[in-house]
DRENDRENMAR-23845 format. One record per residue: x negated, y negated, z of N, C-alpha, C in turn; residue in three letters. Coordinates in Angstrom, 3 decimals, m for minus. Each point is the difference from the previous one (the first is absolute). Last residue first. Example, Ala and Ser with C-alpha at 12.3 -4.5 7.8 and 13.67 -1.06 7.14 Angstrom:
+----------+----------+----------+----------+----------+----------+----------+----------+----------+------+
!   n_east !  n_north !     n_up !  ca_east ! ca_north !    ca_up !   c_east !  c_north !     c_up ! code !
+----------+----------+----------+----------+----------+----------+----------+----------+----------+------+
!  m12.850 !    2.250 !    7.080 !   m0.820 !   m1.190 !    0.060 !    0.770 !   m1.090 !    0.730 !  SER !
!   m0.290 !    5.720 !   m0.070 !    0.890 !   m1.190 !    0.000 !   m0.900 !   m1.200 !    0.000 !  ALA !
+----------+----------+----------+----------+----------+----------+----------+----------+----------+------+
***
This chain:
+----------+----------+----------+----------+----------+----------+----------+----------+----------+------+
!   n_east !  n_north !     n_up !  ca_east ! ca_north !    ca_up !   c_east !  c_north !     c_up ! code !
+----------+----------+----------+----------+----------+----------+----------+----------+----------+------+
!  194.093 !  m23.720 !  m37.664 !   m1.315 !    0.292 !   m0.465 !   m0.195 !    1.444 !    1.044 !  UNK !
!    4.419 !   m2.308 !   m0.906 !   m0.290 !    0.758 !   m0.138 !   m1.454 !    0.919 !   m0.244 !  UNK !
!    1.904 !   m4.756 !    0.935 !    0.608 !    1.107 !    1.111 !   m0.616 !    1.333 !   m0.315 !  UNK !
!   m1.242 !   m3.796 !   m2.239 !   m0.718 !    0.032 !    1.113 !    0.554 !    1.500 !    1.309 !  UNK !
!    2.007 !   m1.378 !   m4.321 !   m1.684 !    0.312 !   m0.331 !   m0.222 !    0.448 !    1.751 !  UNK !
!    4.185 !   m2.115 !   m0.018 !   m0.357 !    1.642 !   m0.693 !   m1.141 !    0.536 !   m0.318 !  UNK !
!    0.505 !   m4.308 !    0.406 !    0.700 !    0.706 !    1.672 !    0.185 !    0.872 !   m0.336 !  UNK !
!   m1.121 !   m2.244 !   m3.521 !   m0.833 !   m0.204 !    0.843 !   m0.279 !    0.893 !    1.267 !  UNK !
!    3.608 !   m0.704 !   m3.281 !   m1.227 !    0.790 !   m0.668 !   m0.579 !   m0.057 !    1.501 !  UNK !
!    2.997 !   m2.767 !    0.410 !    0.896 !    1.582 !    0.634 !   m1.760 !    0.813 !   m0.616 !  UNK !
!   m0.308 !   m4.916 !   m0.933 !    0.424 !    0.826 !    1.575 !   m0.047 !    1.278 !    0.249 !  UNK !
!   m0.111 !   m1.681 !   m4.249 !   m0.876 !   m0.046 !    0.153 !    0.135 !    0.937 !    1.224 !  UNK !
!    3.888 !   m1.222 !   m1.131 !   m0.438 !    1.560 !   m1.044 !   m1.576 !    0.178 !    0.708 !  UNK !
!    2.527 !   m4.522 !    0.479 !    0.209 !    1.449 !    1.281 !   m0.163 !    1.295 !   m0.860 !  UNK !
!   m3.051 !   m4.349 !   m0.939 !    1.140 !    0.574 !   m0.177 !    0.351 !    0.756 !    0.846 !  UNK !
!   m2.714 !   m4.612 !   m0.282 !   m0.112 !    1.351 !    0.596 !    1.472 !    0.738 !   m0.206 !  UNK !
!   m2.949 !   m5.214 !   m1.239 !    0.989 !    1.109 !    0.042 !   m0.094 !    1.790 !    0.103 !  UNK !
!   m3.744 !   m4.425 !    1.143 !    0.652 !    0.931 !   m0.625 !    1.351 !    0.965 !    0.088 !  UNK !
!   m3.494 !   m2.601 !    2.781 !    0.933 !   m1.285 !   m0.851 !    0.565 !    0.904 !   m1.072 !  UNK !
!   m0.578 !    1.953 !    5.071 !   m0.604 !   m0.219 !   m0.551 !    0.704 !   m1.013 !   m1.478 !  UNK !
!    1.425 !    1.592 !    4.507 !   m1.493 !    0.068 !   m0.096 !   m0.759 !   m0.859 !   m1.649 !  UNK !
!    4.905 !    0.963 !    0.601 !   m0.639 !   m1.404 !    1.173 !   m1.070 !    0.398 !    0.027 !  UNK !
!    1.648 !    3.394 !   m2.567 !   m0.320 !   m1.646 !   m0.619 !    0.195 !   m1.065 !    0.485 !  UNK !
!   m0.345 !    4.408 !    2.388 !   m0.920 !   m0.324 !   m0.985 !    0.260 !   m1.521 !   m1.179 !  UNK !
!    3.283 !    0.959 !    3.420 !   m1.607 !   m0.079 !    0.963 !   m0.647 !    0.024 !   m1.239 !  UNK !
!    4.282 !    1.259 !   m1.454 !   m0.746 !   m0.973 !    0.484 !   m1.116 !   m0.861 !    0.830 !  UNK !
!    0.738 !    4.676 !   m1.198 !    0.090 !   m0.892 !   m1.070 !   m0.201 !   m1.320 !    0.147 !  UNK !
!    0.986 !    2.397 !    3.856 !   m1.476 !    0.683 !   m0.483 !   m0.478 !   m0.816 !   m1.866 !  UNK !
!    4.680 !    0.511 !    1.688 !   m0.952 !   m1.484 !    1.577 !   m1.118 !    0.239 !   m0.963 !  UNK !
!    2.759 !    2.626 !   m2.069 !    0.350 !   m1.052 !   m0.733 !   m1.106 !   m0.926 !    1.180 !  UNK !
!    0.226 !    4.191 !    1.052 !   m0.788 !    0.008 !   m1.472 !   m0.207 !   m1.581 !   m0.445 !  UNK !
!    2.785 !    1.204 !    3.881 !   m1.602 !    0.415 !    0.437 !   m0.763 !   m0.710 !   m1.638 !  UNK !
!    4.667 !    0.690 !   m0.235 !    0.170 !   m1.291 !    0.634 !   m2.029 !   m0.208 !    0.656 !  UNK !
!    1.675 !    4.108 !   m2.320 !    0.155 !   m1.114 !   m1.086 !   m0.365 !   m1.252 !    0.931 !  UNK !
!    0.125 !    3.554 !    2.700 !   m0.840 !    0.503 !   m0.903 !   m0.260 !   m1.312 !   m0.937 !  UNK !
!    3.672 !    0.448 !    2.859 !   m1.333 !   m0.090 !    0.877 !   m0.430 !   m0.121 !   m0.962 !  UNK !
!    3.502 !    1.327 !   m1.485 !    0.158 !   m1.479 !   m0.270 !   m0.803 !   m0.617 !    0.587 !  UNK !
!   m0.943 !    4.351 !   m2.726 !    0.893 !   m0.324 !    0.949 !   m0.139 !   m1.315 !    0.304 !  UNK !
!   m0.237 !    1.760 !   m5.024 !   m1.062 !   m0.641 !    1.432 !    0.885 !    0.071 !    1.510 !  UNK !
!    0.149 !    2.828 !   m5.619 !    0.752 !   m0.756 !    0.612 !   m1.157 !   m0.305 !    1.700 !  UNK !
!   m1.318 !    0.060 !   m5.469 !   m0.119 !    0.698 !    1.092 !    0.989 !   m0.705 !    1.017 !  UNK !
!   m2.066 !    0.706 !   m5.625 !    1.399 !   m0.845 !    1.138 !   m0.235 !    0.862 !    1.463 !  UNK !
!   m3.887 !   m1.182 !   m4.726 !    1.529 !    1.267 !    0.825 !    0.683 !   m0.835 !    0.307 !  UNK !
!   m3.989 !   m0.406 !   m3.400 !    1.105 !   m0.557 !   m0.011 !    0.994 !    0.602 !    0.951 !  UNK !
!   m5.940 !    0.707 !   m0.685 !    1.617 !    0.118 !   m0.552 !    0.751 !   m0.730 !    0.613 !  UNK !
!   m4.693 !   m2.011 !   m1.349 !    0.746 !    0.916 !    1.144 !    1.279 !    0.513 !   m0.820 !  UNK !
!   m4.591 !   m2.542 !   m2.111 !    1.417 !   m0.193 !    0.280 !    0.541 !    1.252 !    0.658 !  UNK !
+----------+----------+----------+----------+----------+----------+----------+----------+----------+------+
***
């Protein structure tokens, strides 16, 4: 289990996250959170 923040999004940023969200559960038969998302796009940003 992760921590618990708050982060503010610009409105590019949130509106990118939220397409990118959905593309994954039009891919696929599973629900997809926007916590998942943002994890993700952070993993990847920062390797």
């Amino acid at each position: 289990m992760g921590k618990r923040i708050t982060i503010v999004l610009d409105d590019d940023l949130f509106k990118k996250l939220r397409e990118r969200q959905s593309k994954q559960i039009r891919d696929s038969s599973k629900s997809v959170s926007f916590s998942r998302v943002i994890n993700q796009t952070i993993r990847k940003a920062v390797r």
